[in-house]
C-alpha positions in Angstrom: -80.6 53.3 12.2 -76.9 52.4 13.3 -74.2 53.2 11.6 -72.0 50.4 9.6 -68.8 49.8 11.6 -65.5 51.3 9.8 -62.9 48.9 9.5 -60.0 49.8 11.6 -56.8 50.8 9.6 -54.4 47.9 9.4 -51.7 49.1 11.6 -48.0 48.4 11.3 -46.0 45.6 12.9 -42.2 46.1 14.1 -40.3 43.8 13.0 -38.8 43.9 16.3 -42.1 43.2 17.7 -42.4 39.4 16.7 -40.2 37.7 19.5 -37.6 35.0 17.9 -38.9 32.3 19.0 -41.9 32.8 16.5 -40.0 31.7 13.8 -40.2 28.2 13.6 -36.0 26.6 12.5 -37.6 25.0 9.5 -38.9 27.5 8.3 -35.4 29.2 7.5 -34.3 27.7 4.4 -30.5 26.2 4.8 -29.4 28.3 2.2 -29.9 31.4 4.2 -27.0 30.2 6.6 -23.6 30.6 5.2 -21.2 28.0 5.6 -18.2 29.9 6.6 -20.6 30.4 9.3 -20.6 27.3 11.1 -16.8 26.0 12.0 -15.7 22.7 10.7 -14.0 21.0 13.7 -12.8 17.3 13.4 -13.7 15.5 16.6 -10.0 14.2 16.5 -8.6 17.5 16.1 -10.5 18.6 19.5 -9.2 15.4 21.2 -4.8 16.7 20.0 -2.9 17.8 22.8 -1.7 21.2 22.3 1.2 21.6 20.1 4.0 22.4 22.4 2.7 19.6 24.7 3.1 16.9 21.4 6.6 18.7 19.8 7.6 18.3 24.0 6.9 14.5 23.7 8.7 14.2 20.3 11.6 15.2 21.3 12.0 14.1 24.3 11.4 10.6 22.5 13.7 11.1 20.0 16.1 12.1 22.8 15.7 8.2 23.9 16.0 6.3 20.8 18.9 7.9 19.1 21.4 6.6 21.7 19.9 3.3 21.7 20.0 3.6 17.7 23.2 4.7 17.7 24.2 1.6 20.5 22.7 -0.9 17.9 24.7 0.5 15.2 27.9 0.4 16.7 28.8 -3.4 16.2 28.1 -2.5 12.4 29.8 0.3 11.9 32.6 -1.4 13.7 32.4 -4.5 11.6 33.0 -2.1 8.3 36.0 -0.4 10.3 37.6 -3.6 10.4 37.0 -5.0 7.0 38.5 -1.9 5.5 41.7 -2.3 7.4 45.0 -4.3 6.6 45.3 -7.7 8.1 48.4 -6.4 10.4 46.4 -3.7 11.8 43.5 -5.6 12.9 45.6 -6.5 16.2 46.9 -3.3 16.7 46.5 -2.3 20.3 45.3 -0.3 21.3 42.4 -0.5 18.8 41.0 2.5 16.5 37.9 3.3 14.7 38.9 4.5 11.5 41.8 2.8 9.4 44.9 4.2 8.7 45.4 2.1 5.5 41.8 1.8 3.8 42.4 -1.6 1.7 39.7 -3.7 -0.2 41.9 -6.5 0.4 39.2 -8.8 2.4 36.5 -8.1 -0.4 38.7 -9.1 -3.2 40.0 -12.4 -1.5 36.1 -13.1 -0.1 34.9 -12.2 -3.8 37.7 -14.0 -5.7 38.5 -16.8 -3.8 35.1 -18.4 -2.8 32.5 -20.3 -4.6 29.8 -17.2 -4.0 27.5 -18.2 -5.8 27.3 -21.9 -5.2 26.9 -20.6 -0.9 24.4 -18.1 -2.3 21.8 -20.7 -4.1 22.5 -22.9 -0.9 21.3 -20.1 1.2 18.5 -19.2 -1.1 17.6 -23.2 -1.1 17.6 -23.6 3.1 15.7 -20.8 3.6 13.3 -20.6 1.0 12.6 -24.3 2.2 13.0 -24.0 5.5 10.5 -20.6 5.2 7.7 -22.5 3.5 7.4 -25.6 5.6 7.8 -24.0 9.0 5.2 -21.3 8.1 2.8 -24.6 6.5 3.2 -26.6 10.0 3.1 -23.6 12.4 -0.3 -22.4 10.9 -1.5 -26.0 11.0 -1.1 -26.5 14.4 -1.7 -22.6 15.6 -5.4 -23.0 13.9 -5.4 -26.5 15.6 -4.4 -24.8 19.2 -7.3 -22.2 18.5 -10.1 -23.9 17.3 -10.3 -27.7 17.3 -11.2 -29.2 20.7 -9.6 -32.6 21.6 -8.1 -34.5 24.6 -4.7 -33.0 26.1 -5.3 -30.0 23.9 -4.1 -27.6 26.9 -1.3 -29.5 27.5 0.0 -30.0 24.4 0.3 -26.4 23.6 1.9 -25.6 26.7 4.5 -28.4 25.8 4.3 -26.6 22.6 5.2 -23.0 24.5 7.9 -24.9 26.7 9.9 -25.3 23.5 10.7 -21.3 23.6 12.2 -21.5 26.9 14.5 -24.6 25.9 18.0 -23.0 23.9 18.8 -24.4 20.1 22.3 -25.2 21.6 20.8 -27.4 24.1 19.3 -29.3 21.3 22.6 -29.7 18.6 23.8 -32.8 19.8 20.7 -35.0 20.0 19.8 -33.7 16.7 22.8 -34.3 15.2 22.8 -37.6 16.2 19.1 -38.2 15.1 20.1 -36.4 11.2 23.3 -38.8 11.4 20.9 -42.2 12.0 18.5 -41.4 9.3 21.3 -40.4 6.9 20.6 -36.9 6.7 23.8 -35.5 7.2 25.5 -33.6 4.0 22.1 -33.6 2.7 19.4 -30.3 1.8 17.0 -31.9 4.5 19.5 -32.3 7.1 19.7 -28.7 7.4 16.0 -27.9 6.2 14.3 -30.4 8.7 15.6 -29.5 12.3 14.4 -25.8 11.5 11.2 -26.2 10.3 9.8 -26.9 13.9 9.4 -22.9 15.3 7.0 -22.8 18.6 7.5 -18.9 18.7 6.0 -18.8 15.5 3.1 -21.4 16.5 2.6 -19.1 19.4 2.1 -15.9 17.2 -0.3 -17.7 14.6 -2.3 -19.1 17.7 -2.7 -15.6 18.7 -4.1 -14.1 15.2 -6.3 -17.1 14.8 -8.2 -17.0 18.1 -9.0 -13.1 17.3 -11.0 -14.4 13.9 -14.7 -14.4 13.7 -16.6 -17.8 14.6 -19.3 -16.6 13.2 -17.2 -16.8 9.4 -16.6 -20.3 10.0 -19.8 -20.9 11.0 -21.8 -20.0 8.1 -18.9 -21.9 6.2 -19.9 -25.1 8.3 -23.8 -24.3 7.2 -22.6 -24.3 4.0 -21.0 -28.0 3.8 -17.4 -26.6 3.9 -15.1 -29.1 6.2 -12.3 -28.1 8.7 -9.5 -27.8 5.7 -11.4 -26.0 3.7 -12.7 -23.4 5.8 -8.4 -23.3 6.9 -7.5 -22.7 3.4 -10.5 -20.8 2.1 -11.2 -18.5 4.7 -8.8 -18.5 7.3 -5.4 -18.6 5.4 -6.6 -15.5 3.0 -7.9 -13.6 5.9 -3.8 -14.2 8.0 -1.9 -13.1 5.0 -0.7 -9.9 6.8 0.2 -12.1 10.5 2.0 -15.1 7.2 3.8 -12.8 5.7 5.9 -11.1 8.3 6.0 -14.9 9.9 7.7 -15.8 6.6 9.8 -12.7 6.5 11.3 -13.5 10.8 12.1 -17.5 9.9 13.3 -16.3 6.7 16.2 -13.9 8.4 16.6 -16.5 11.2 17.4 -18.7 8.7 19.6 -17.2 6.3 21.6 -16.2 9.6 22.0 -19.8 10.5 25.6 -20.4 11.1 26.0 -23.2 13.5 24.0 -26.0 12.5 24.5 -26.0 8.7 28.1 -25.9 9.8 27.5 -28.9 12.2 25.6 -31.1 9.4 27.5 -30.3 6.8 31.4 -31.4 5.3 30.8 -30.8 1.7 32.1 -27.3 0.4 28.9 -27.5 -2.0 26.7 -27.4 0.5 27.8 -24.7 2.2 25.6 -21.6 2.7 26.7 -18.3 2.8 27.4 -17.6 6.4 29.1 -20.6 6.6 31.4 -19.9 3.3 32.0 -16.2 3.9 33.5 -16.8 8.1 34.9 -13.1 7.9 33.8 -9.9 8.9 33.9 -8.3 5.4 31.5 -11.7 4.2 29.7 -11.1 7.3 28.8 -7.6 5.8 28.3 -9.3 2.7 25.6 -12.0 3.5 23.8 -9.3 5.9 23.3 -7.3 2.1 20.0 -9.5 1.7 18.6 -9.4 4.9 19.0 -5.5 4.0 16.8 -5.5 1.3 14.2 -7.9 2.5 13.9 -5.9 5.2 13.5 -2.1 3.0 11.1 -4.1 0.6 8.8 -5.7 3.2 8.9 -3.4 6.7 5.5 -3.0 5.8 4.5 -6.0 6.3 6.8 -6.6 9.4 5.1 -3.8 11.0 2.0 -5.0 10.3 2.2 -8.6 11.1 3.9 -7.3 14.9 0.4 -4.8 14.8 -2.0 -7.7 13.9 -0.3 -10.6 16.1 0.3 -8.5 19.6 4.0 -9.5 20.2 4.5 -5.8 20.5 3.2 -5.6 24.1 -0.7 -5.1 22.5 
């Protein structure tokens, strides 16, 4: 008769038996692996040159622009020299920077004397005008350029392009002439109209535009919406950045205008402001808007140079 068999005693397991790759990783619960425990590195933090390397570059860019900063602010800071000074010592050779006579003379007399604010609503009047139709026909024709397709279309915009290489002076005298036949001349138009034409601007427009979608204006045309509409409905909202530093350049070219509203104009009531205010204390004086357009909307003039690539992009 044989014996019944004993069980055998349940013997221990190390721990450090059971090799580590037993453990499956789900079966560790994410809890059990503290956070502090796994380092948080931002890809773009990895891809920063080392700090002395950057701080290196920084300065040795600021070293570069401050001269040429401080070259572009010499004309100005000469400009304020001379308006602060007597009219005697303005021909004082040899010339110095800072007055020996500070006077407010040239204010007073360019404050007091002139019809301010008749030049200033002419100003405002040009250039708001001139600002709203140039920007109207440039986009017209830059979303022609880039996405209608018609006979001569090439070589109309390059005649287009050609009109940036031709100088404004080169053009004074036939337009004179043509603003003198129609009987434009000491009128609003006569200085609004010869401005509004801008190929520069055309150019910039044509560049945003071709860098839209088709496939936006494509499920427009699916949808029964004609050429204008898709223009005004999709691509007009979608260019406000690229419109509204447009707006903001032919504004300051136009307010700066001095030559051909001075050309097309004889009536003192017509005058605009750089026109009225010759002098280099009313220069300083008309440049006061341009200041605060450009503090209110750089912005949107650094955006608009981003979005249209006339920044070497």
């Amino acid at each position: 008769m044989t014996a019944p068999a004993t069980a055998a005693p349940a013997t221990a397991v190390p721990a450090t038996a059971v090799p580590a790759t037993a453990v499956p990783a789900a079966a560790v619960p994410a809890a059990a692996v503290p956070a502090a425990a796994v380092p948080a590195t931002p890809p773009a933090a990895a891809a920063r040159p080392p700090w002395p390397r950057r701080n290196a570059g920084q300065i040795a860019l600021t070293a570069i622009a401050l001269p040429l900063a401080l070259l572009w602010l010499l004309p100005f800071g000469w400009a304020l020299s001379t308006s602060l000074k007597p009219e005697g010592e303005t021909q004082v050779l040899p010339v110095h920077w800072i007055p020996q006579d500070v006077t407010l003379g040239a204010y007073r007399s360019v404050l007091g004397e002139g019809d301010l604010q008749v030049w200033l609503l002419n100003s405002l009047i040009v250039s708001v005008g001139v600002t709203a139709l140039c920007v109207a026909v440039s986009a017209a024709a830059a979303y022609g350029f880039a996405r209608t397709r018609f006979r001569f279309r090439r070589a109309l915009f390059g005649l287009t392009l050609a009109g940036i290489m031709v100088p404004g002076t080169v053009l004074t005298a036939p337009l004179f002439a043509t603003m003198r036949s129609l009987g434009l001349v000491d009128t609003y138009w006569g200085i609004i109209l010869p401005q509004v034409v801008a190929p520069a601007m055309v150019f910039i427009l044509y560049t945003f535009f071709r860098g839209i979608p088709r496939e936006l204006e494509e499920a427009a045309v699916l949808d029964g919406a004609g050429r204008w509409r898709i223009f005004l409905t999709i691509v007009v909202p979608l260019s406000r950045p690229v419109l509204a530093a447009v707006s903001i350049f032919v504004f300051i070219v136009s307010w700066n205008n001095f030559m051909w509203p001075f050309l097309v104009t004889t009536d003192p009531d017509l005058a605009t402001l750089p026109v009225g205010l010759a002098t280099v204390a009313g220069a300083l004086l008309a440049a006061l808007p341009l200041l605060l357009v450009f503090v209110f909307f750089q912005r949107q003039i650094v955006r608009g140079v981003a979005h249209t690539g006339i920044a070497g992009s």
